[in-house]
C-alpha distance (Angstrom), angle and dihedral (degrees) to the residues before:
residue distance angle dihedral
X1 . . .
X2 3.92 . .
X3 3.87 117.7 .
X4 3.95 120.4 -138.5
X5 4.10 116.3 -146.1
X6 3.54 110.3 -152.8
X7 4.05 112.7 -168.2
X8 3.83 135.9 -171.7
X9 3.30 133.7 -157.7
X10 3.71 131.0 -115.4
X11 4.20 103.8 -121.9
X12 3.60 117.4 -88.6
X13 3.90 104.8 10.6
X14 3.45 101.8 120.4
X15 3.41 94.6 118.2
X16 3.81 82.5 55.9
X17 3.78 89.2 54.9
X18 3.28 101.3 50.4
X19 4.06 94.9 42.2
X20 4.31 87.5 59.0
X21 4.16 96.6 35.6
X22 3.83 92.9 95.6
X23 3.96 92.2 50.7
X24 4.05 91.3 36.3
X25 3.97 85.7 50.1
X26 3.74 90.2 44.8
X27 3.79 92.5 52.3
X28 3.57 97.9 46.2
X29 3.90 90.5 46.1
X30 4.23 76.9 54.4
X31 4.12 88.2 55.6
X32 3.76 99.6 46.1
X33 3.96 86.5 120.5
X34 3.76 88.1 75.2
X35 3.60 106.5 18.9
X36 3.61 115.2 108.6
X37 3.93 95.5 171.9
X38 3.51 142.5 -16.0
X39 3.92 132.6 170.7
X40 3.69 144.5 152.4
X41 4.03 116.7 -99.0
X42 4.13 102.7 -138.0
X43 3.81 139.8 172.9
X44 3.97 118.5 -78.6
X45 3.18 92.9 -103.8
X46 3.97 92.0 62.9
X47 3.89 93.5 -109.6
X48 4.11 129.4 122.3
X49 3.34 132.0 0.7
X50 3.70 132.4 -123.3
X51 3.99 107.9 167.2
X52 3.31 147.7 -23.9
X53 3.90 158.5 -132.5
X54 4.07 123.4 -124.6
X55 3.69 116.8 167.5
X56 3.73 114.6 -173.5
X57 3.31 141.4 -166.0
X58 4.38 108.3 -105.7
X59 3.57 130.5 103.8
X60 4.21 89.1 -151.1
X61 3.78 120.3 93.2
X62 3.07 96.6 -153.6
X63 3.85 100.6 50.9
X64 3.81 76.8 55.7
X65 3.55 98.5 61.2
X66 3.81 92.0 27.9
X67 4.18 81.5 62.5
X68 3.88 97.9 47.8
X69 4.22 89.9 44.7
X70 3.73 89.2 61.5
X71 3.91 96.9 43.4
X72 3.75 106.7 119.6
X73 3.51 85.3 -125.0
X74 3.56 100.4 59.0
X75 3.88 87.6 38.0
X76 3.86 84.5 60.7
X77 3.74 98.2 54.2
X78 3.90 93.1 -113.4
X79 4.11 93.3 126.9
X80 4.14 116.5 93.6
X81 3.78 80.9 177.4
X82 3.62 140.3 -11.0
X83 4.71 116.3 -168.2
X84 3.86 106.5 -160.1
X85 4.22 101.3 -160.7
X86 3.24 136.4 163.0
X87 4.33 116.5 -91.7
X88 4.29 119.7 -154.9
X89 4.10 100.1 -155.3
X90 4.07 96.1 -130.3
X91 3.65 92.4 156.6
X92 3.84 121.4 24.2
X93 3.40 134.7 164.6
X94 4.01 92.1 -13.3
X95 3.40 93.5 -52.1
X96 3.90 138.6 110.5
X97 3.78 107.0 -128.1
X98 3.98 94.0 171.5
């Protein structure tokens, strides 16, 4: 069963963000093997950034958090708070898998 990492930003580190997206991108790009999902949660209107979801594909804790500690992100300071949890795929790729 795949685990989802949700992570939150500490306030006003955008600049932060947007200095380490290139090498974050570049590392996930690196984990695509395992990577379900990953994306950036923003405002409505489409702007910012200040966390963000990855589910991947292991069924080890702690490979999960083991994966999220050596996120450039993370490694950067940018995190206020990261939950590593355990995610049932219901609903995948437009389809029902229940």
């Amino acid at each position: 069963m795949p685990y989802a990492i949700l992570t939150r930003d500490k306030p006003d580190r955008g600049h932060l963000r947007a200095e380490k997206r290139a090498e974050h991108v570049a590392w996930l790009d690196a984990k695509k093997d395992i990577l379900l999902a990953a994306g950036a949660l923003i405002d409505d209107d489409g702007t910012g950034g200040h966390g963000g979801v990855l589910i991947i594909d292991t069924d080890d804790r702690a490979a999960a958090e083991a994966f999220i500690a050596e996120d450039p992100f993370a490694k950067a300071g940018l995190f206020e708070s990261v939950t590593v949890t355990r995610w049932r795929k219901a609903f995948f790729n437009f389809e029902n898998l229940l």
